[in-house]
PQR file of N, CA, C, O and H, with PARSE charges and radii, in Angstrom:
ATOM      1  N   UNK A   1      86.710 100.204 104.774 -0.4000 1.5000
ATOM      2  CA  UNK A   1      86.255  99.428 103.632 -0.0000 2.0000
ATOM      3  C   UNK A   1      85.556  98.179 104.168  0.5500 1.7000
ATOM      4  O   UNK A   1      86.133  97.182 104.603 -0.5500 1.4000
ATOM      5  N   UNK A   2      84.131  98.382 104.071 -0.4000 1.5000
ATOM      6  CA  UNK A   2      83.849  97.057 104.832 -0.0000 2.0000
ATOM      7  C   UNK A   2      83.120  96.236 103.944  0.5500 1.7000
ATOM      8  O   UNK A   2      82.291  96.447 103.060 -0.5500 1.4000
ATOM      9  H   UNK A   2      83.663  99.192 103.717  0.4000 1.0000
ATOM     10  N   UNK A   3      83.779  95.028 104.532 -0.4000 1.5000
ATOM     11  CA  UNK A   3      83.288  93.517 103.747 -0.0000 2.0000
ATOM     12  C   UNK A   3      85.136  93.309 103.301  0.5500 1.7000
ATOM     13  O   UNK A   3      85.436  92.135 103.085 -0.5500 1.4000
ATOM     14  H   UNK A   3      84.453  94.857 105.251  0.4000 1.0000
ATOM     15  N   UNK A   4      85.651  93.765 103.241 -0.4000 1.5000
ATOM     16  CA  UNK A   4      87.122  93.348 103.278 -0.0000 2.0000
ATOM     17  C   UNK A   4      87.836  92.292 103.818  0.5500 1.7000
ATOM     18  O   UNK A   4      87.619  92.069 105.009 -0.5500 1.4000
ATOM     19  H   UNK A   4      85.408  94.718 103.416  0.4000 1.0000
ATOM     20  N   UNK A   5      88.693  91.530 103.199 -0.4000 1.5000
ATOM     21  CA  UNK A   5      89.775  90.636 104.121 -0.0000 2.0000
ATOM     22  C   UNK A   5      90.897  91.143 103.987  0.5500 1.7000
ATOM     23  O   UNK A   5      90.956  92.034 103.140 -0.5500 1.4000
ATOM     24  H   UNK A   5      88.869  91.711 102.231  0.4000 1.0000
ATOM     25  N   UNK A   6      91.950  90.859 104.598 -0.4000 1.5000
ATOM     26  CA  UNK A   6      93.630  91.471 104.026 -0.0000 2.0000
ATOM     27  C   UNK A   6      94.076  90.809 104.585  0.5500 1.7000
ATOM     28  O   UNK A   6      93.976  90.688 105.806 -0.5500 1.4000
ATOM     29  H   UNK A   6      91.902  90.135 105.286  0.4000 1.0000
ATOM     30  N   UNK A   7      94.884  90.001 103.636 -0.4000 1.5000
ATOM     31  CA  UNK A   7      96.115  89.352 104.617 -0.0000 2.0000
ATOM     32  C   UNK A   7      97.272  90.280 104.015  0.5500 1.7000
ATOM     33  O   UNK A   7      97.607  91.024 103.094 -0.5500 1.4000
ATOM     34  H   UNK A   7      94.965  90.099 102.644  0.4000 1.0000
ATOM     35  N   UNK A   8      97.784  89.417 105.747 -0.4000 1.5000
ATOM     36  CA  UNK A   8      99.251  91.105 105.820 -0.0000 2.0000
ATOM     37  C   UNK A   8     100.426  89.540 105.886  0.5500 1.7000
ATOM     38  O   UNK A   8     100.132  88.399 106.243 -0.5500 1.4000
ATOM     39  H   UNK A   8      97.512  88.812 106.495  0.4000 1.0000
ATOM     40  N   UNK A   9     101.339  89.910 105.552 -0.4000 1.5000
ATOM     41  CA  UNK A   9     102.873  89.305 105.782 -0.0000 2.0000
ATOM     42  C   UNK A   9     103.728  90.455 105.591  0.5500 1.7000
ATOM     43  O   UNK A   9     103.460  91.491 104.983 -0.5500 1.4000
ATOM     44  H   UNK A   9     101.578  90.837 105.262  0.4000 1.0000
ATOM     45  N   UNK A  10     105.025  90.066 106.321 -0.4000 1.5000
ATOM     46  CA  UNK A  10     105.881  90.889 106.564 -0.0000 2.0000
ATOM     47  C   UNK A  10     107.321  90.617 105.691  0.5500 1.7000
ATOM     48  O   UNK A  10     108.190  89.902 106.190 -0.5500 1.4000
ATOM     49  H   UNK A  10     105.243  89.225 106.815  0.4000 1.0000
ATOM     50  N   UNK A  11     107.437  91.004 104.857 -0.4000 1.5000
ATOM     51  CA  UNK A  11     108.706  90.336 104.345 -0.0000 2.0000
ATOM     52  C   UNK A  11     109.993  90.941 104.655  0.5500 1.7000
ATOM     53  O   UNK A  11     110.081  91.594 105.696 -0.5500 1.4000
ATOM     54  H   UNK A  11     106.731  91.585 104.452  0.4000 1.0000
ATOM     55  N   UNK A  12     111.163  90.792 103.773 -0.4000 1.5000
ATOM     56  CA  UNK A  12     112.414  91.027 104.223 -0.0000 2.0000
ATOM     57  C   UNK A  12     113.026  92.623 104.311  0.5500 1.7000
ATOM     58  O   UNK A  12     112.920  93.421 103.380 -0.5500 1.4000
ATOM     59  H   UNK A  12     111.092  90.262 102.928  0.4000 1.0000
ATOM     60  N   UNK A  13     113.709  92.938 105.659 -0.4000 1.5000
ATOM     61  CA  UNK A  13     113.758  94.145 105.663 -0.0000 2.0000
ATOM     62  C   UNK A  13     112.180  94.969 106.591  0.5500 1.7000
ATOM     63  O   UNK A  13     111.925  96.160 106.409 -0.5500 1.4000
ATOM     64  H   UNK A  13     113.796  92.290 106.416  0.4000 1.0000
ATOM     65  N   UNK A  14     111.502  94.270 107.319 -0.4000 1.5000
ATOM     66  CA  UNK A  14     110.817  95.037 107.432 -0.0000 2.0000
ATOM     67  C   UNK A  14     109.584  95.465 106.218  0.5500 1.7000
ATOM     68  O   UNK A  14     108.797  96.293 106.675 -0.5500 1.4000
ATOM     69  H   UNK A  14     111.709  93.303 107.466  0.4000 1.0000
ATOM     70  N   UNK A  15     109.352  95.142 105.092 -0.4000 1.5000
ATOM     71  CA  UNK A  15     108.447  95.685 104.650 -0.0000 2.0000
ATOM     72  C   UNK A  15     107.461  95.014 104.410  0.5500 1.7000
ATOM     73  O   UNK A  15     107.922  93.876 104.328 -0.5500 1.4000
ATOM     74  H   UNK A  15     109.992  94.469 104.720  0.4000 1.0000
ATOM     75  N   UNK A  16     106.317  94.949 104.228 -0.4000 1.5000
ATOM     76  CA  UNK A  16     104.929  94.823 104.181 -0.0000 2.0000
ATOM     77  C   UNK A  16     104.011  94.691 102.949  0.5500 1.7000
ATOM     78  O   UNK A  16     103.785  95.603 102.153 -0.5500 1.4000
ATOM     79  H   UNK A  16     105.942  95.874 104.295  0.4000 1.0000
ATOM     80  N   UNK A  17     103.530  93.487 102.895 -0.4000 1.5000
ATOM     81  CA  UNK A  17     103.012  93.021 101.872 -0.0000 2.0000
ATOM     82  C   UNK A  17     101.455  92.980 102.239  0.5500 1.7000
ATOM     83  O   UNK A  17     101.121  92.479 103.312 -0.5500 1.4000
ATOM     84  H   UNK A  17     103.714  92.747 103.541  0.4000 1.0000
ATOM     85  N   UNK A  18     100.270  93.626 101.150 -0.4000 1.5000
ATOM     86  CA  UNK A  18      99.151  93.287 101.873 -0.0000 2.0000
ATOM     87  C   UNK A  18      98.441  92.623 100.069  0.5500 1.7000
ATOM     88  O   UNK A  18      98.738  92.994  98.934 -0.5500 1.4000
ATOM     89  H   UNK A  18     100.542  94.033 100.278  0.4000 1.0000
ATOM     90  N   UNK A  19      97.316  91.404 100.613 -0.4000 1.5000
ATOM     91  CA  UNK A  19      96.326  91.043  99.712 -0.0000 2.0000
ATOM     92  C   UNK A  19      95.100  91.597 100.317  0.5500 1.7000
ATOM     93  O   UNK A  19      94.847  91.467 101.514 -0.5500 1.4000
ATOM     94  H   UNK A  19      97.074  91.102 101.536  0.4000 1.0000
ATOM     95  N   UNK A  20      94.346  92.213  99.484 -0.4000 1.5000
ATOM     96  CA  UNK A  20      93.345  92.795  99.671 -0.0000 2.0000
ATOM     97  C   UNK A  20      91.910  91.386  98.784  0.5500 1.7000
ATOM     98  O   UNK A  20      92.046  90.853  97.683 -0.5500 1.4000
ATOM     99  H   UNK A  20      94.552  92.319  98.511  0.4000 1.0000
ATOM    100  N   UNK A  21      91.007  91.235  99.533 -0.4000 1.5000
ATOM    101  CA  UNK A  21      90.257  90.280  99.148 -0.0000 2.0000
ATOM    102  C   UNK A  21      88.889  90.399  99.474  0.5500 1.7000
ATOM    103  O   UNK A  21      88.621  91.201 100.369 -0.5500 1.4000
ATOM    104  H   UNK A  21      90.896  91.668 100.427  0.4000 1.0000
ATOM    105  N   UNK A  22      87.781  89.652  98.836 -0.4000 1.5000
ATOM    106  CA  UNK A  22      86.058  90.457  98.736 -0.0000 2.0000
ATOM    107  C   UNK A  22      85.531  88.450  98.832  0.5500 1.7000
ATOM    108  O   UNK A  22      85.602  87.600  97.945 -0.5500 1.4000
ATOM    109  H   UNK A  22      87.999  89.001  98.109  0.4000 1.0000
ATOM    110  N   UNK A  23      85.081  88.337 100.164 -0.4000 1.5000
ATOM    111  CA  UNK A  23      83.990  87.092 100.398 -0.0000 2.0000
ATOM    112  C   UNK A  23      82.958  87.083  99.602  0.5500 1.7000
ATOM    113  O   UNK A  23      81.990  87.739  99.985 -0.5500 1.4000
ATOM    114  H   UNK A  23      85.023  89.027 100.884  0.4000 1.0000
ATOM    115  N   UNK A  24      82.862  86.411  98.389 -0.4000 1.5000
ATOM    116  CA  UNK A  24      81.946  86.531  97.079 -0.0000 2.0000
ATOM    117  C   UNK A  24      80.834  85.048  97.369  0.5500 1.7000
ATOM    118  O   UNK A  24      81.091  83.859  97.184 -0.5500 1.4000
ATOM    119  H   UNK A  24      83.649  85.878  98.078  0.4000 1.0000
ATOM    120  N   UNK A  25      79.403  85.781  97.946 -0.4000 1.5000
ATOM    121  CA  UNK A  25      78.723  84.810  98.073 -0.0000 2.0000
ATOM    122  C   UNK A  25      77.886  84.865  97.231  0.5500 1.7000
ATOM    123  O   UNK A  25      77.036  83.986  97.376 -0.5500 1.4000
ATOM    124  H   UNK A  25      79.194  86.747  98.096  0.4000 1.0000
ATOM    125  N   UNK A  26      77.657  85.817  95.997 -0.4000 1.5000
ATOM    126  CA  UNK A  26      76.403  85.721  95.094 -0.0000 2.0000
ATOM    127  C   UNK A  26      77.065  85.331  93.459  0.5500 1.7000
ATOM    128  O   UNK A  26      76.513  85.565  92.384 -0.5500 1.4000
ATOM    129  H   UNK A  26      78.347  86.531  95.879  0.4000 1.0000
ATOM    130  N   UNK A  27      78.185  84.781  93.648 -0.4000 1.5000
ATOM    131  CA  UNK A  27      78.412  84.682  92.181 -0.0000 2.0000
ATOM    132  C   UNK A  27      77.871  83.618  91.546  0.5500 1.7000
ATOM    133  O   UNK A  27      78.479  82.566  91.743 -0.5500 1.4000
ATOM    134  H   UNK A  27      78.634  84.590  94.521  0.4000 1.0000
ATOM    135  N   UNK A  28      76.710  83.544  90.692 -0.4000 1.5000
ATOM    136  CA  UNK A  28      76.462  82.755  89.602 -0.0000 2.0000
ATOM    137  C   UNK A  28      77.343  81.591  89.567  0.5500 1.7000
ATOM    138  O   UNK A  28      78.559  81.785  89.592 -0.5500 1.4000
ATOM    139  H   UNK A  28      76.216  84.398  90.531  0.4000 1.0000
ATOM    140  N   UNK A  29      76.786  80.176  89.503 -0.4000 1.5000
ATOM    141  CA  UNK A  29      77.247  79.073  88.993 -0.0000 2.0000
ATOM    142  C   UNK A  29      78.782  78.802  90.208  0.5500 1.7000
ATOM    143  O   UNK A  29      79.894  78.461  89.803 -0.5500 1.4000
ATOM    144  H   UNK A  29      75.799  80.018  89.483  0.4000 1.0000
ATOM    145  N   UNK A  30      78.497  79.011  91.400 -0.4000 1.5000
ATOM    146  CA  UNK A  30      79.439  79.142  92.119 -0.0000 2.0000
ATOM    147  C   UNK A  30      78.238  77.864  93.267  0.5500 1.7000
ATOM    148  O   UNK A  30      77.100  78.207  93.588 -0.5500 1.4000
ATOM    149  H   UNK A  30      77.594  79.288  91.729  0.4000 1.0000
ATOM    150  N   UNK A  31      78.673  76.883  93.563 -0.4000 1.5000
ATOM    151  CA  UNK A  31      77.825  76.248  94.294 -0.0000 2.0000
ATOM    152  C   UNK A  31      78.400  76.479  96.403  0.5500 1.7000
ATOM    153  O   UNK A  31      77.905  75.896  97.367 -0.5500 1.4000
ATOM    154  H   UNK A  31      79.598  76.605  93.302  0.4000 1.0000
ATOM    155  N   UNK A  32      79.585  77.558  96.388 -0.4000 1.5000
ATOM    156  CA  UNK A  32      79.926  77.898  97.941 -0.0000 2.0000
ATOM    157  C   UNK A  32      80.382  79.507  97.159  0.5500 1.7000
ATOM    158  O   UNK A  32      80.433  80.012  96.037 -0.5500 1.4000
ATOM    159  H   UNK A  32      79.987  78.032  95.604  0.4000 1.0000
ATOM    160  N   UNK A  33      80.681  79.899  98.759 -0.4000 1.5000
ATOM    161  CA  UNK A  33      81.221  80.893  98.687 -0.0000 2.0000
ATOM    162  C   UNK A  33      82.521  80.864  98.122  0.5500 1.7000
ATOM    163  O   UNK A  33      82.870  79.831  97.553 -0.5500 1.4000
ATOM    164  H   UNK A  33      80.640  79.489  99.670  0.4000 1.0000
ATOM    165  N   UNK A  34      83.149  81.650  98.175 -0.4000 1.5000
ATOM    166  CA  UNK A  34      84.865  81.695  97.486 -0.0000 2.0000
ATOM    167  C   UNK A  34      85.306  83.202  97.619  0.5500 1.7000
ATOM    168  O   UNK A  34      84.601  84.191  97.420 -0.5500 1.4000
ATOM    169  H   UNK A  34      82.865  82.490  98.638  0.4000 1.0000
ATOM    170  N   UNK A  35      87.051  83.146  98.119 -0.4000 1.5000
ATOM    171  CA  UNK A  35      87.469  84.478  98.299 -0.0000 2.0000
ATOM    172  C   UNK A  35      88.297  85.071  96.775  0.5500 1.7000
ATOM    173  O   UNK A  35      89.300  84.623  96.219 -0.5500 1.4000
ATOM    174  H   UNK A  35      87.624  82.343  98.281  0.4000 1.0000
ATOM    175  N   UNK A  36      87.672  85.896  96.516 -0.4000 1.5000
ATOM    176  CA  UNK A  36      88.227  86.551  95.481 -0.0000 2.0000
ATOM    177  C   UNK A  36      89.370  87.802  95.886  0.5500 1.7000
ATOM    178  O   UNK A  36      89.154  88.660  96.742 -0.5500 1.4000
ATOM    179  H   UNK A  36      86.857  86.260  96.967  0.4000 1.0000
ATOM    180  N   UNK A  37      90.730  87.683  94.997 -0.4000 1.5000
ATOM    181  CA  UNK A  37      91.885  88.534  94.972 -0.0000 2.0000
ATOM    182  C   UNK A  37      91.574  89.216  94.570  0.5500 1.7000
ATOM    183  O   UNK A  37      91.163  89.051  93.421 -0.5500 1.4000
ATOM    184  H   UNK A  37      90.905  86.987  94.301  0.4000 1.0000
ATOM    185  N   UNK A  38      91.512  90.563  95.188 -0.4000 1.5000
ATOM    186  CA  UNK A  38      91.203  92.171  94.335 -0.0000 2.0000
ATOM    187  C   UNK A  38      92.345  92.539  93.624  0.5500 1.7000
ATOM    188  O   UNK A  38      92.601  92.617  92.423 -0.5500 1.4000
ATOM    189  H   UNK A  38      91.846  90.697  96.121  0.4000 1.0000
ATOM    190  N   UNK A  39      93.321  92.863  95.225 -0.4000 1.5000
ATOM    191  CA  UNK A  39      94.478  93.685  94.228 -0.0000 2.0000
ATOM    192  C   UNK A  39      95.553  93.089  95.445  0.5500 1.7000
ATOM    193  O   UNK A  39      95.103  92.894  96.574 -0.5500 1.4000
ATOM    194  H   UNK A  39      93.112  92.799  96.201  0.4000 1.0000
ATOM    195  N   UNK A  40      96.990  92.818  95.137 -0.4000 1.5000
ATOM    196  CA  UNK A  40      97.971  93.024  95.723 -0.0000 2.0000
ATOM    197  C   UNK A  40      98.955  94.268  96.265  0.5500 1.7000
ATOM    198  O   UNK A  40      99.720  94.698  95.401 -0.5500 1.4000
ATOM    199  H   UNK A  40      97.356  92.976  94.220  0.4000 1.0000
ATOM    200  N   UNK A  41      99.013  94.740  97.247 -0.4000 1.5000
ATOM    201  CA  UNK A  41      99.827  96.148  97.285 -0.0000 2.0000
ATOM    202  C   UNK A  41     101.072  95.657  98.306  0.5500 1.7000
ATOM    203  O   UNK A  41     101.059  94.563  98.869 -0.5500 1.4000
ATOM    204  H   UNK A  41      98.392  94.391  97.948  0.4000 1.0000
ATOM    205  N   UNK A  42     102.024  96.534  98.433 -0.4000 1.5000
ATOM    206  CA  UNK A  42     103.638  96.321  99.181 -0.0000 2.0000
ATOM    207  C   UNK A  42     103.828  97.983  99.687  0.5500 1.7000
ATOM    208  O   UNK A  42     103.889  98.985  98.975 -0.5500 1.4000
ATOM    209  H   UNK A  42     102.034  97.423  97.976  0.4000 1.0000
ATOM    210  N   UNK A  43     103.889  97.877 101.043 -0.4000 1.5000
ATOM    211  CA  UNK A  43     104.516  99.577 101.501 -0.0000 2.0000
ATOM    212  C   UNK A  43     105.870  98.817 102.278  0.5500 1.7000
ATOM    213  O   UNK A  43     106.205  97.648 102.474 -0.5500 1.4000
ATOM    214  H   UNK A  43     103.839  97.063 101.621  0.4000 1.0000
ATOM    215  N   UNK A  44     106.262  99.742 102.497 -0.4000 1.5000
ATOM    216  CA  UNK A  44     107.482 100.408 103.495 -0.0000 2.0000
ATOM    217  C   UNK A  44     107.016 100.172 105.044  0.5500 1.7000
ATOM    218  O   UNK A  44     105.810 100.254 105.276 -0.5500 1.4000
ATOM    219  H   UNK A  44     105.990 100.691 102.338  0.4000 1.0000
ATOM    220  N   UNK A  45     107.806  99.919 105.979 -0.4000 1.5000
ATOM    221  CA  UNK A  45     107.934  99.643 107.100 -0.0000 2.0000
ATOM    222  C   UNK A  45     107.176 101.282 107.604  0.5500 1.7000
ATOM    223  O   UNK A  45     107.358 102.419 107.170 -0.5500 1.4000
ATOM    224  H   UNK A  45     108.785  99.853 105.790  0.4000 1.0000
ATOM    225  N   UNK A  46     106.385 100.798 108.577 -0.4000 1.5000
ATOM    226  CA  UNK A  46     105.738 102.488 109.286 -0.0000 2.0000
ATOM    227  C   UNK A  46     105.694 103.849 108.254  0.5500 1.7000
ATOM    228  O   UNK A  46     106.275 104.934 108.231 -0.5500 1.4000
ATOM    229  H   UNK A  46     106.236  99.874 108.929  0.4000 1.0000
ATOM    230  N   UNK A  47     104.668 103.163 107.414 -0.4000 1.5000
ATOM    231  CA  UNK A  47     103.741 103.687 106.156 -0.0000 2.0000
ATOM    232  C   UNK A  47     102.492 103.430 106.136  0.5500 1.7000
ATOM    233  O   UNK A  47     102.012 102.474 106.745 -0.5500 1.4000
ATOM    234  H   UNK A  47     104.196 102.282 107.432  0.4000 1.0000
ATOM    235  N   UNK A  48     101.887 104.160 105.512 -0.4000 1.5000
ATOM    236  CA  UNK A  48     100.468 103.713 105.023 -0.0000 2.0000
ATOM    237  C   UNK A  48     100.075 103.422 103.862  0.5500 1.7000
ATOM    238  O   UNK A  48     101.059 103.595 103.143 -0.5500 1.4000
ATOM    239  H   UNK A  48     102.278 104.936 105.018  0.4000 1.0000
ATOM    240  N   UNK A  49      98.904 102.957 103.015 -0.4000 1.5000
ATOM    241  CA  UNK A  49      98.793 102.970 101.903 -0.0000 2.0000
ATOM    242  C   UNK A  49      98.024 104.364 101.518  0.5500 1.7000
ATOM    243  O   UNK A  49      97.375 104.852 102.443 -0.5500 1.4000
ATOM    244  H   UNK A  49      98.104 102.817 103.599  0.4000 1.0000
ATOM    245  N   UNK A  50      98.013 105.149 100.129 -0.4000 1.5000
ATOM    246  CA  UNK A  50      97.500 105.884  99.940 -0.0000 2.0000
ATOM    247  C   UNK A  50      95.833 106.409  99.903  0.5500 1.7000
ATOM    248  O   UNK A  50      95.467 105.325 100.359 -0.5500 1.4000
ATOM    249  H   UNK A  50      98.541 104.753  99.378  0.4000 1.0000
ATOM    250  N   UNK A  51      95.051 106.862  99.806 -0.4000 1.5000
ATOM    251  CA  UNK A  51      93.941 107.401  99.479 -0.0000 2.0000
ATOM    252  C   UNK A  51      93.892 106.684  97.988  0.5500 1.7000
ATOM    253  O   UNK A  51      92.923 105.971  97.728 -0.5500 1.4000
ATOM    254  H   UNK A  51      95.349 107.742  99.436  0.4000 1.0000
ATOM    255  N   UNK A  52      94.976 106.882  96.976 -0.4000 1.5000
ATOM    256  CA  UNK A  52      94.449 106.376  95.814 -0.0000 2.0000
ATOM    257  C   UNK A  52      94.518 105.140  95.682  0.5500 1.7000
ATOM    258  O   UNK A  52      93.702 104.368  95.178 -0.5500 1.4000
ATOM    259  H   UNK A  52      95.763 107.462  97.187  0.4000 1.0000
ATOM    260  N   UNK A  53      95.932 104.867  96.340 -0.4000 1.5000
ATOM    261  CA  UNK A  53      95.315 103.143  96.292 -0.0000 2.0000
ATOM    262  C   UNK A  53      94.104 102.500  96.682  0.5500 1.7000
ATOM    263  O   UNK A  53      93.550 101.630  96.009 -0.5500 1.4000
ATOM    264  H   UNK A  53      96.594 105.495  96.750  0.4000 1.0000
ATOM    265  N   UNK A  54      93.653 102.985  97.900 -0.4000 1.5000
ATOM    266  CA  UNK A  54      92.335 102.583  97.987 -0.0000 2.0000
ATOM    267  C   UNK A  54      91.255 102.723  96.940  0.5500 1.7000
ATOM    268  O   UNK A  54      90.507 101.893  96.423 -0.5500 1.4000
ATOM    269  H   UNK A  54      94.103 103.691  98.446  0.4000 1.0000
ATOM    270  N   UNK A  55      91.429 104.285  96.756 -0.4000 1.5000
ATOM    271  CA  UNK A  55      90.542 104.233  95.058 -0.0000 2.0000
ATOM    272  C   UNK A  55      90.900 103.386  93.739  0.5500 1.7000
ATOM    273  O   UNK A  55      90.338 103.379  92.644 -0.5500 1.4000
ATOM    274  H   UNK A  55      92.036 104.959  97.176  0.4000 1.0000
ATOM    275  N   UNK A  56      91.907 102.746  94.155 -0.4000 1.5000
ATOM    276  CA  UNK A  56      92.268 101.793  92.820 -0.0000 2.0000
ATOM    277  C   UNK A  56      91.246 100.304  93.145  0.5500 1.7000
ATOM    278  O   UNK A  56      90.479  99.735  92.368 -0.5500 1.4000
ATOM    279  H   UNK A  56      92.364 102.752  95.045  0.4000 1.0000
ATOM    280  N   UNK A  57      91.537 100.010  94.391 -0.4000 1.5000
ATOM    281  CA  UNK A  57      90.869  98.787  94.913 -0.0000 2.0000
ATOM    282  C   UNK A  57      89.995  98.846  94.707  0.5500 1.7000
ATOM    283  O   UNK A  57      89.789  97.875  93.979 -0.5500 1.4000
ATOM    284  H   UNK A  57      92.160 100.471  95.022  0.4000 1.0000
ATOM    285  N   UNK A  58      88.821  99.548  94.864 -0.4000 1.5000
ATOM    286  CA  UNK A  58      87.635 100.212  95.185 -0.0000 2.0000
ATOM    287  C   UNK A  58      87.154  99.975  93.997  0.5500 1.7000
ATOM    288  O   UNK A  58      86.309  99.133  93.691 -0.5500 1.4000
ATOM    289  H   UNK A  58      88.988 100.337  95.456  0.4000 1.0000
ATOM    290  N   UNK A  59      87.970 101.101  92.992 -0.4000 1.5000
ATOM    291  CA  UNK A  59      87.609 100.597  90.994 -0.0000 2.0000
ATOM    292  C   UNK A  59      87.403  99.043  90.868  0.5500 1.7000
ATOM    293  O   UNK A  59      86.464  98.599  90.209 -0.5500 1.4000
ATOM    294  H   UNK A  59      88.656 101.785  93.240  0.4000 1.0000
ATOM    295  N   UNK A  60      88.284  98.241  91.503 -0.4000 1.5000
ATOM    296  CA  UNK A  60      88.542  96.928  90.894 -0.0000 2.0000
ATOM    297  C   UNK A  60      87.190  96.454  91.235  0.5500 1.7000
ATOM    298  O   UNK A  60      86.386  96.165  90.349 -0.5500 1.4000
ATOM    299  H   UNK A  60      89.047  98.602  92.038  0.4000 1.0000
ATOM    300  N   UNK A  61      86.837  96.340  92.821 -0.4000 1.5000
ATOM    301  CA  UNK A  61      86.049  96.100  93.714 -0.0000 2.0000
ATOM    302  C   UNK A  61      84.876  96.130  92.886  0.5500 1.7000
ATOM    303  O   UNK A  61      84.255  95.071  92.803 -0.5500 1.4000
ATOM    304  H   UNK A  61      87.490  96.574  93.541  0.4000 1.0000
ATOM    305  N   UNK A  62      84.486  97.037  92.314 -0.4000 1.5000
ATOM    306  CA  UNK A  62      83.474  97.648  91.358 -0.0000 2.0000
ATOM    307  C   UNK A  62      83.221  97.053  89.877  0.5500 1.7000
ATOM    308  O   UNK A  62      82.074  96.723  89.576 -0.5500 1.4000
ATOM    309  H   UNK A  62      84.991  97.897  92.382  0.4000 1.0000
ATOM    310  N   UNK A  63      84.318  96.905  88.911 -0.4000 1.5000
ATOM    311  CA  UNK A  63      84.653  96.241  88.003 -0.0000 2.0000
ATOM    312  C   UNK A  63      84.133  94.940  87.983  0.5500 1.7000
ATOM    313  O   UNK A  63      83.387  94.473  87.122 -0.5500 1.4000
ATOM    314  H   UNK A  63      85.250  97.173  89.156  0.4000 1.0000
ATOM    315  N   UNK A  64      84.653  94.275  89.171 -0.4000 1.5000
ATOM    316  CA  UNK A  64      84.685  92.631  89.766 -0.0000 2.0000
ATOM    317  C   UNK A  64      83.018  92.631  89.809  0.5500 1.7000
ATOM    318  O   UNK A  64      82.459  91.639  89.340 -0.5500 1.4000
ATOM    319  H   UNK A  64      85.259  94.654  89.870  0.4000 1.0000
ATOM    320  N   UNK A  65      82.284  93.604  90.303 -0.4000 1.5000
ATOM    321  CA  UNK A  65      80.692  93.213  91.070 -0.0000 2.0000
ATOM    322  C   UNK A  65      79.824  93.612  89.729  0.5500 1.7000
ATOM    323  O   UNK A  65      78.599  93.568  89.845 -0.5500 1.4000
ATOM    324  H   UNK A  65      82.738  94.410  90.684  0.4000 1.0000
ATOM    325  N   UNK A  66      80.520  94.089  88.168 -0.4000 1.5000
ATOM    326  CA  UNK A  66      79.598  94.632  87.310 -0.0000 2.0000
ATOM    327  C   UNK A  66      79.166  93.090  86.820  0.5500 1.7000
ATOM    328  O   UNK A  66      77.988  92.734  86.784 -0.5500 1.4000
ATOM    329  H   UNK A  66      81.515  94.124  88.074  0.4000 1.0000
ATOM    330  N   UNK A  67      80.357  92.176  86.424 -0.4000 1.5000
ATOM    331  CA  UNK A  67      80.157  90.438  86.124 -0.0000 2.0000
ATOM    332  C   UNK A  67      79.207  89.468  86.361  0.5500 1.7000
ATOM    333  O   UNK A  67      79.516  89.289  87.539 -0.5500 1.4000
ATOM    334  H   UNK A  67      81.313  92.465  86.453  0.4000 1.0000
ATOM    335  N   UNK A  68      78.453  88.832  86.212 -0.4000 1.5000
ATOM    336  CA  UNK A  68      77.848  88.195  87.307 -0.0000 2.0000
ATOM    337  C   UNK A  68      77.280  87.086  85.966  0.5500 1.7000
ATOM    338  O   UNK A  68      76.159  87.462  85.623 -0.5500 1.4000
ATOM    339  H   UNK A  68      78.201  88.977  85.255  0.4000 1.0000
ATOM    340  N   UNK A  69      77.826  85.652  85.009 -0.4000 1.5000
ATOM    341  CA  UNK A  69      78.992  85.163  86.252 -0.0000 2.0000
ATOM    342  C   UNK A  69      80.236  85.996  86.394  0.5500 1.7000
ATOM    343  O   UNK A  69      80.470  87.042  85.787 -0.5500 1.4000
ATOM    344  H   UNK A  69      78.737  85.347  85.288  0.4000 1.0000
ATOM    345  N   UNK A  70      80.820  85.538  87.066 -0.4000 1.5000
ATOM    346  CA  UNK A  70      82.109  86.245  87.260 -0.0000 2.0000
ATOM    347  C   UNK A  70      83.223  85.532  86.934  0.5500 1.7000
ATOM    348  O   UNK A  70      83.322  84.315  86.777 -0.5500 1.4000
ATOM    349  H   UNK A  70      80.630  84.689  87.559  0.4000 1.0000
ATOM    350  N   UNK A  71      84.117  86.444  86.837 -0.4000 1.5000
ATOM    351  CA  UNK A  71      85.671  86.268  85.897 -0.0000 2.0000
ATOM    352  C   UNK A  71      86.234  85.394  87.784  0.5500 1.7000
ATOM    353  O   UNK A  71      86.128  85.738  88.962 -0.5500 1.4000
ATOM    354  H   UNK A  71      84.036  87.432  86.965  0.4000 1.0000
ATOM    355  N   UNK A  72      86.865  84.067  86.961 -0.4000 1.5000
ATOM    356  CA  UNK A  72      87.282  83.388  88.472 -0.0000 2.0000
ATOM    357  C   UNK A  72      88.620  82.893  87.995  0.5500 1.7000
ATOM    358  O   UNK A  72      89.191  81.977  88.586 -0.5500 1.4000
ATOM    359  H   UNK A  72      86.951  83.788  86.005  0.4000 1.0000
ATOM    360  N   UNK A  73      89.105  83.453  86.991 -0.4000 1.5000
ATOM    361  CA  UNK A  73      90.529  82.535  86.647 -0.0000 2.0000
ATOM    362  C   UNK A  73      91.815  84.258  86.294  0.5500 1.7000
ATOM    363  O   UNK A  73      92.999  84.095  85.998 -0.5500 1.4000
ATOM    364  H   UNK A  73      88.642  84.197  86.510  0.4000 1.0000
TER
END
């Protein structure tokens, strides 16, 4: 998925928290860049995330870029 950020933390027990995030440099009435929150996801210790989750992100990803200005709250 490129153009992506993710921050990863590790929380209790071993499991895994990821923010998935999109460097938004063309949004309307935006005078800098700014990182926009796609989606939040949580797996299990030595897991992956699914195929559909990615297709969920991906939807959002998509959703987010139809806006322009864009939804910032």
């Amino acid at each position: 998925m490129v153009g992506w950020f993710e921050v990863r933390v590790d929380g209790p027990k071993r499991h895994h928290y990821r923010l998935l995030c999109l460097l938004d440099c063309e949004a309307q009435a935006q005078s800098k860049p700014f990182l926009a929150v796609v989606q939040g996801l949580d797996k299990a210790f030595r897991t992956t995330l699914s195929d559909s989750d990615y297709a969920k992100v991906r939807a959002l990803r998509d959703e987010y870029h139809r806006r322009n200005p864009r939804s910032t709250s």
